[in-house]
C-alpha positions as CSV (number, residue, x, y, z in Angstrom):
1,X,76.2,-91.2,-35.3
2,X,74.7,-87.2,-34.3
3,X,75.8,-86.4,-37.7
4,X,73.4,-85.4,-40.3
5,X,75.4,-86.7,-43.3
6,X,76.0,-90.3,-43.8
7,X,76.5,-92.2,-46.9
8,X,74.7,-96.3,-47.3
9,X,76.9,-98.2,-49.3
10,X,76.5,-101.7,-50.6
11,X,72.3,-101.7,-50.2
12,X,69.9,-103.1,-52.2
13,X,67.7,-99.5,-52.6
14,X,63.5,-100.2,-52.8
15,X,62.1,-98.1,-55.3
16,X,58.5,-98.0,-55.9
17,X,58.8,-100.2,-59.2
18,X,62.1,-102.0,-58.6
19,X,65.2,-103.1,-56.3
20,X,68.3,-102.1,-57.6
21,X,71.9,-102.3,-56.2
22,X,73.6,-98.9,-54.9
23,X,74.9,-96.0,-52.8
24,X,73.1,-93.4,-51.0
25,X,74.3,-90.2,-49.7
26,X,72.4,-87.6,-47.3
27,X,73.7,-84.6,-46.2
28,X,72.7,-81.9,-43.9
29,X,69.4,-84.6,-43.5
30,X,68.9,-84.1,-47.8
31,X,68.5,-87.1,-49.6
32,X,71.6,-85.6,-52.5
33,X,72.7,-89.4,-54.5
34,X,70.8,-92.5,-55.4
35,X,73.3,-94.8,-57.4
36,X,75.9,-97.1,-58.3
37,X,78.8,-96.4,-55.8
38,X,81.3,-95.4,-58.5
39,X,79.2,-92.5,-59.2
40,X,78.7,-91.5,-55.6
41,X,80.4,-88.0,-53.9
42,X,83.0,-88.5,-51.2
43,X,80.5,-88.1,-48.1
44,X,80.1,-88.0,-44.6
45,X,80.9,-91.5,-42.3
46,X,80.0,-94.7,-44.1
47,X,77.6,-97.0,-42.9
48,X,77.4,-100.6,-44.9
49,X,74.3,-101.8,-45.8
50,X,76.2,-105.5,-46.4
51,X,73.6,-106.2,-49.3
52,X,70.5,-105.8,-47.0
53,X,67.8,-104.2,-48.6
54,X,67.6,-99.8,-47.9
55,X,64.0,-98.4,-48.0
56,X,62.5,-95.3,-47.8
57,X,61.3,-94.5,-44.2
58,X,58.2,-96.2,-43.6
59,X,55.0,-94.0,-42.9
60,X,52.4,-94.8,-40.5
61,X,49.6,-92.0,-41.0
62,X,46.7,-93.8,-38.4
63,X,48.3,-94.8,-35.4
64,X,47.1,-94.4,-31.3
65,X,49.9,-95.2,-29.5
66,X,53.0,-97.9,-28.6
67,X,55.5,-98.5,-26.0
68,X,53.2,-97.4,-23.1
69,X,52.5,-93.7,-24.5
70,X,49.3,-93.1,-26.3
71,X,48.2,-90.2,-28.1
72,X,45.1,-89.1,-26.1
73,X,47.8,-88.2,-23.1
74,X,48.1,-85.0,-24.7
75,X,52.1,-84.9,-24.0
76,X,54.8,-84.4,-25.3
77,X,56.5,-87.5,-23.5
78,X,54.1,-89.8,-24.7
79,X,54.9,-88.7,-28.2
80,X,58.8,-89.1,-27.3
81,X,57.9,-92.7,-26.1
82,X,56.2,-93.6,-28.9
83,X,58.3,-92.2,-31.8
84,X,61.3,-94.2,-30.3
85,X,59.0,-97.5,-30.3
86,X,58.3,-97.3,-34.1
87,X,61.9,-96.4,-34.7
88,X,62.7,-99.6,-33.8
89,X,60.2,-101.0,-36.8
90,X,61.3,-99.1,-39.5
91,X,59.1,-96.0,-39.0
92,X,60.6,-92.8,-39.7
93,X,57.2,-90.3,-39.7
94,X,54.1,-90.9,-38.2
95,X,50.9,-88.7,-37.9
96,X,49.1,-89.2,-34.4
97,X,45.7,-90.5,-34.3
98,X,43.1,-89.2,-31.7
99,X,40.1,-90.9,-30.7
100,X,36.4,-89.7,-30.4
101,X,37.2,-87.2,-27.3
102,X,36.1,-83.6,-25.8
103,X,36.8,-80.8,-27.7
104,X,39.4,-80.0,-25.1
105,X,40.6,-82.8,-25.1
106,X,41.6,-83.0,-28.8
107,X,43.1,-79.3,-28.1
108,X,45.3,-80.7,-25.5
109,X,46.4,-83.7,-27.8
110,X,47.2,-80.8,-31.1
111,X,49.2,-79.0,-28.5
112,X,51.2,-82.1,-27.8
113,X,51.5,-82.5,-31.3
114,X,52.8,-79.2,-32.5
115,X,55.2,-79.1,-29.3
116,X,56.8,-82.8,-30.6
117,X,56.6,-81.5,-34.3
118,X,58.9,-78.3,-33.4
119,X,61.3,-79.9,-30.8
120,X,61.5,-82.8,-32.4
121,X,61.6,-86.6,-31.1
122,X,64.0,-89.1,-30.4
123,X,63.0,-91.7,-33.1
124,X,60.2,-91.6,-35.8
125,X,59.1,-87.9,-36.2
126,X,56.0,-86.1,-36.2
127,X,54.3,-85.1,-38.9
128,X,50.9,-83.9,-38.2
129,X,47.5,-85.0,-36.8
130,X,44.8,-87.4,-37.3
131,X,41.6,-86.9,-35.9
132,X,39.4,-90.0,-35.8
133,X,35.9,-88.6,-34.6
134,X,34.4,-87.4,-32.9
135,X,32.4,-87.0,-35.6
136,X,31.2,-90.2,-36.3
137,X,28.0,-92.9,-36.5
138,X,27.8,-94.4,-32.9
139,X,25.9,-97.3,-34.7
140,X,29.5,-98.2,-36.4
141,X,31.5,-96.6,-33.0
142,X,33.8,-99.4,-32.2
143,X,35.9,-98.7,-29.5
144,X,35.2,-95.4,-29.7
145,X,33.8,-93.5,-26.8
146,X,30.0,-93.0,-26.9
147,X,30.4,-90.1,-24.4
148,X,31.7,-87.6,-27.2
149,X,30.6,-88.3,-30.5
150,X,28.8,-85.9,-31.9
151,X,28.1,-84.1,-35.4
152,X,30.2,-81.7,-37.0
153,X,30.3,-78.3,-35.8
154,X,32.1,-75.6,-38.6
155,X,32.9,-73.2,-35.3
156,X,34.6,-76.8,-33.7
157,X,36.9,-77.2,-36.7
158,X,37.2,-73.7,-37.3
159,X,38.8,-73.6,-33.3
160,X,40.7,-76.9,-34.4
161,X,42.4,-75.5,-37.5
162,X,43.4,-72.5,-35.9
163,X,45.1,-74.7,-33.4
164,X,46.7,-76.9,-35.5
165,X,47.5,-75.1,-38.8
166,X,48.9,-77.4,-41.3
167,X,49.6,-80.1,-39.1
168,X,45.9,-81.1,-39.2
169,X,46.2,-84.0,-42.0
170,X,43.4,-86.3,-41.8
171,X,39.8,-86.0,-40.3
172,X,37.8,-89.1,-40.5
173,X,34.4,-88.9,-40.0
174,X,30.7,-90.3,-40.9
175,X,29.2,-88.8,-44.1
176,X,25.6,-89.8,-43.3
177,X,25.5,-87.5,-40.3
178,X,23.9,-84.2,-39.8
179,X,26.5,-81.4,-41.1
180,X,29.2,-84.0,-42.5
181,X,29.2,-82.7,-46.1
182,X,29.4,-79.2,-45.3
183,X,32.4,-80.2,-42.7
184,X,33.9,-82.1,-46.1
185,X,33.6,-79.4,-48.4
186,X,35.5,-77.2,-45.5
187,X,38.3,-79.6,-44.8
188,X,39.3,-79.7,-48.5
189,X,38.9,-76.3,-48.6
190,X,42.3,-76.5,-46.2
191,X,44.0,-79.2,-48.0
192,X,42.9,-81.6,-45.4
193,X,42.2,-85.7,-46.4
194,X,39.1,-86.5,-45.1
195,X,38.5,-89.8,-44.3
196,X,35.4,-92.1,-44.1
197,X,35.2,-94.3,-41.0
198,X,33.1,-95.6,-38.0
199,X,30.1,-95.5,-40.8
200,X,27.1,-96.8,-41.6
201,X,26.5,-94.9,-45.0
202,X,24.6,-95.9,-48.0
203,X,26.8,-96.4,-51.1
204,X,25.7,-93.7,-52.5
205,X,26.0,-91.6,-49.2
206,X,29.9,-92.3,-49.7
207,X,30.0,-91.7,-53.2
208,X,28.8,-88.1,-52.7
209,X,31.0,-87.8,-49.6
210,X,33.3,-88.7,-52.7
211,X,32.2,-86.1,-55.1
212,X,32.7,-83.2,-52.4
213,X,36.6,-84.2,-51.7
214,X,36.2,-87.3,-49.3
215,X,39.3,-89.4,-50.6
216,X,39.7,-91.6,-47.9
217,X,38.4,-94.9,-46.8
218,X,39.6,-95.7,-42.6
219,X,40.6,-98.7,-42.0
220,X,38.8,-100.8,-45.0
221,X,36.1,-103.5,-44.3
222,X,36.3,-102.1,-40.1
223,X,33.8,-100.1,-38.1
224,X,31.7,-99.2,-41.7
225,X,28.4,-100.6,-43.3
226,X,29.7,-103.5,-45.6
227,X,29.5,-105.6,-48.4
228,X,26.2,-107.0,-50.3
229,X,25.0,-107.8,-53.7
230,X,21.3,-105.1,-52.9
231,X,23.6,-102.8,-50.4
232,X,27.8,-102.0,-51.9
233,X,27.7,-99.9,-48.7
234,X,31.3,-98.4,-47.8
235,X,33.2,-101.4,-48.6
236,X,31.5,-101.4,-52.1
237,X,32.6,-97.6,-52.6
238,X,36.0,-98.1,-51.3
239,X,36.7,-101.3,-54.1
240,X,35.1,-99.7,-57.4
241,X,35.8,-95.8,-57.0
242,X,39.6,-94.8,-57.9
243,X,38.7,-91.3,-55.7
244,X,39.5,-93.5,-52.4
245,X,42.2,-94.9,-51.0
246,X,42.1,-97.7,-49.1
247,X,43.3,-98.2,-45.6
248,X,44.1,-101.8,-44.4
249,X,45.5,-102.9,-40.9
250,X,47.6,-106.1,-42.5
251,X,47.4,-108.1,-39.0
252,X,45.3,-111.0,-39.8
253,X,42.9,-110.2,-37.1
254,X,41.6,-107.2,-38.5
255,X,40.7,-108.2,-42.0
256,X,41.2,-112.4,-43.3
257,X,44.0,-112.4,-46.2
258,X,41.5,-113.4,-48.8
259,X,39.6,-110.0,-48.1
260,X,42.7,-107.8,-48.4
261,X,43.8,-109.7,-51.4
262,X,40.3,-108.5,-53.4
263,X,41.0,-105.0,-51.7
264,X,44.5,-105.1,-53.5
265,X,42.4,-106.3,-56.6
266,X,40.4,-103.5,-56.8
267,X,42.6,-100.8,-55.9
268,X,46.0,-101.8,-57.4
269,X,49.2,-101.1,-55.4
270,X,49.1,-97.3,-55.9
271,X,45.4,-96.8,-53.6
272,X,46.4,-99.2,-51.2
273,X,47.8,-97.7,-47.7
274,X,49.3,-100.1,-44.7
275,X,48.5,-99.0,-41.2
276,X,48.9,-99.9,-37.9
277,X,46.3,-98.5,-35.6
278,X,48.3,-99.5,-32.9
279,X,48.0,-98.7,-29.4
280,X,49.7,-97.4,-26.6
281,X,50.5,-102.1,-25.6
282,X,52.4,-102.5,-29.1
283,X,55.7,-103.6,-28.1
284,X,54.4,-104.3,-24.7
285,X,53.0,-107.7,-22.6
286,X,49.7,-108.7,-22.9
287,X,47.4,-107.5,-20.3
288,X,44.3,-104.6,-19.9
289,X,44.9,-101.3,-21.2
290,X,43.2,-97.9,-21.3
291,X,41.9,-96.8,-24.5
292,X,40.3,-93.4,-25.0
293,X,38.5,-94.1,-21.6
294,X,37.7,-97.6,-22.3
295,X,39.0,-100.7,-20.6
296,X,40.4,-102.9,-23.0
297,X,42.4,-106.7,-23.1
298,X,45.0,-107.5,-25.3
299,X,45.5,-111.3,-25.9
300,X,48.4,-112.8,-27.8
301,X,48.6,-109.4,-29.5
302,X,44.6,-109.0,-30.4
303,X,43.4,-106.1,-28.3
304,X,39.6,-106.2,-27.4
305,X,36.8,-104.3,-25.6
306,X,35.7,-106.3,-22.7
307,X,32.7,-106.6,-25.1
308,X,34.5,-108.7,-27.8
309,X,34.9,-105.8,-30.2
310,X,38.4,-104.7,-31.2
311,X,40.3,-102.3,-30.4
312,X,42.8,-100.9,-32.8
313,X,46.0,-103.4,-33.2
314,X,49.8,-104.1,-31.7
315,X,51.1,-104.5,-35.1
316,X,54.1,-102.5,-36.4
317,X,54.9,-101.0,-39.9
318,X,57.6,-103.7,-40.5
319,X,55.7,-106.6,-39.7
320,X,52.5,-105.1,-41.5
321,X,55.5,-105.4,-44.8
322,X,55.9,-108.6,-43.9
323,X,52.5,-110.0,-43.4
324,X,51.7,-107.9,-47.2
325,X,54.7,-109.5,-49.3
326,X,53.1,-113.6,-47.5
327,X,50.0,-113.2,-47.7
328,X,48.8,-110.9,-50.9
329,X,51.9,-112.4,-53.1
330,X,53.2,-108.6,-53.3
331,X,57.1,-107.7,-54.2
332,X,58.9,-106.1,-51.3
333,X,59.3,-103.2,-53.3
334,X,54.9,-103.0,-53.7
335,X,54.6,-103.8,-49.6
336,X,57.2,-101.3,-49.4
337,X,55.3,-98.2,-51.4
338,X,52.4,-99.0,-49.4
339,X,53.9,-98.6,-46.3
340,X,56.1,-94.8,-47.3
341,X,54.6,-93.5,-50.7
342,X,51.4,-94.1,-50.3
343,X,50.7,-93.1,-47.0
344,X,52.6,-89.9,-48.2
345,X,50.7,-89.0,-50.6
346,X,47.2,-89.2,-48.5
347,X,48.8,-86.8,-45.7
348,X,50.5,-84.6,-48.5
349,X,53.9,-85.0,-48.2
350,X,55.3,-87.1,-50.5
351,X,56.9,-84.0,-52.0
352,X,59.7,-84.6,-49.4
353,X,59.4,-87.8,-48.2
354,X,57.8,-91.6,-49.1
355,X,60.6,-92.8,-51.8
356,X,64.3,-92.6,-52.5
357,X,64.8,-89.3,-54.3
358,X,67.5,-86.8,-54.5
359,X,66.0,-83.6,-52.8
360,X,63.8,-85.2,-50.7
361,X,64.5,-86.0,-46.7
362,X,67.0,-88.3,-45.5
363,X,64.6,-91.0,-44.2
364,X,65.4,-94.1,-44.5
365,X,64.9,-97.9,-43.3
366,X,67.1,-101.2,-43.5
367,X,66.0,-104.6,-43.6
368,X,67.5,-108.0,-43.9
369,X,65.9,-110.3,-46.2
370,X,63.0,-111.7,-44.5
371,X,62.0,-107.7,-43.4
372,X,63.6,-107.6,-39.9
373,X,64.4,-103.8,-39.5
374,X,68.5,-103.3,-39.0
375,X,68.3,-99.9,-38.8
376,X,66.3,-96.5,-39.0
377,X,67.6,-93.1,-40.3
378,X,65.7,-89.8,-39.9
379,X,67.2,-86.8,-41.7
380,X,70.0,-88.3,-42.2
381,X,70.6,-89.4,-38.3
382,X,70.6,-93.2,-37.1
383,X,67.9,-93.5,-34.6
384,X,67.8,-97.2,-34.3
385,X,70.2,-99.4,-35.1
386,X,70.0,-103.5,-34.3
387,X,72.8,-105.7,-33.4
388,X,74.8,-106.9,-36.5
């Protein structure tokens, strides 16, 4: 359908608190009735739900790449490829995720992104950027390049914000380094999140981070100082302070159940954020990769540094979902908000998109029962839609 306006019948709508049965109509890509079918206007061309359940769009605010385009190719193209990959998963916005490059470099990638915000894409749509260095610890690097990091510079971001305006949503960075607080005080001064990440910072380091606007913890438990009984570290900051929340990369190679499950323990559903930090091989063979300039192998789906250190993930947003509601013992409706409302709320848009609201953008997911996506609508437009 290249129409705008369709109304879901027969769906089982996710709320953030409950699943309920009903009828959803979007026009002119609006989001304008949420209720029982009896209720609902006469709409545009039905499309039947047949009892599966009807989510909002889910949000993947930290991710590198999938289907063969990656973010740090600085095109349009590879944007294109890769918001029709997570289309297929359920993913309706995403917000692409540099790595530690040249300043150049990360110019290159914002003009990508602005170009694939304004035309638009053929699948999941872009919604801003995420810059993940380069301003970070090299001690806690990852598989980050060591070429370019380097500490903040207020002229650098002054140059980046220029260039990317509002679509600059998340900076994560290292608060320990030279000039980091001063580069947090500035980013909130923007409405930017700033995220902590790639860290070795004392927990009281973080907590002041905290305390200046820092209200972001990159993918928990990964490439950060963590937990002792002497030493809380980052992971110790990012369980007991509400300020944060809390990345997790629900793949089971990233971070063991029982870790995530005391994550959700600590944070509650409503400061817990599912991520991919996927790279350009999700939904692609096994074999080596580039990534940010590094050579890396991915393995029955675990990508690695020839080194043995990993390298972001081939997980999507519907099988993150999935792995949340087996292994934390979460509703569909909780693994649900933290893949749409949550991570809507950290990039500041959850005014218009993350939940099933009248007013709010016509994004929206199916799934059968066991969270295999059926199909994916973005304003209001099927972009993805499996056999039946």
């Amino acid at each position: 359908m290249d129409s705008d306006n369709i109304t879901i019948i027969n769906g089982q709508l996710v709320t953030p608190f409950e699943i309920v049965p009903g009828t959803i109509v979007i026009e002119k890509g609006m989001i304008t009735y949420v209720g029982p079918h009896s209720g609902a206007p006469a709409g545009g061309p039905i499309w039947d739900a047949q009892g599966a359940y009807v989510t909002p769009g889910l949000i993947d605010t930290h991710v590198h790449g999938g289907g063969g385009g990656d973010v740090m190719d600085g095109t349009k193209d590879a944007l294109d490829v890769m918001a029709k990959t997570f289309a297929k998963y359920g993913t309706t916005a995403f917000v692409p995720t540099t790595l530690t490059a040249s300043h150049q470099g990360i110019l290159d990638c914002i003009g990508a992104v602005k170009e694939a915000a304004e035309q638009g894409t053929p699948g999941a749509q872009v919604i801003g950027i995420h810059l993940e260095g380069p301003f970070i610890n090299e001690e806690k690097k990852g598989a980050q390049n060591p070429k370019y990091i380097r500490p903040p510079d207020l002229q650098e971001l002054e140059k980046i914000r220029e260039e990317a305006g509002p679509l600059l949503k998340t900076v994560t960075l290292a608060p320990e380094i030279p000039g980091a607080l001063q580069a947090i005080k500035l980013l909130r001064s923007w409405g930017v999140t700033v995220s902590i990440g790639h860290t070795d910072a004392a927990f009281d380091e973080v907590m002041q981070a905290q305390r200046w606007g820092a209200n972001l913890i990159c993918h928990t438990f990964n490439g950060m100082r963590g937990l002792h009984h002497r030493d809380p570290g980052v992971v110790g900051a990012a369980l007991t302070c509400d300020g944060f929340f809390a990345e997790l990369i629900c793949d089971g190679i990233h971070v063991h159940p029982a870790a995530m499950q005391i994550v959700l323990k600590s944070k509650g559903i409503d400061k817990v954020v599912l991520i991919t930090d996927t790279i350009q091989a999700m939904d692609l063979a096994d074999g080596r990769y580039d990534f940010g300039g590094l050579e890396i192998e991915v393995s029955e789906g675990a990508a690695r540094l020839t080194s043995g250190a990993l390298a972001g993930s081939t997980l999507s947003m519907a099988k993150a979902v999935q792995n949340a509601v087996k292994w934390l013992g979460v509703s569909v409706a909780e693994a649900i908000r933290m893949a749409s409302l949550n991570p809507a709320q950290v990039v500041n848009v959850a005014h218009r998109k993350g939940s099933l609201q009248v007013g709010k953008d016509g994004d929206l997911a199916v799934f059968d029962e066991y969270i295999n996506p059926l199909a994916t609508i973005v304003r209001g437009k099927i972009v993805y839609e499996a056999e039946r």
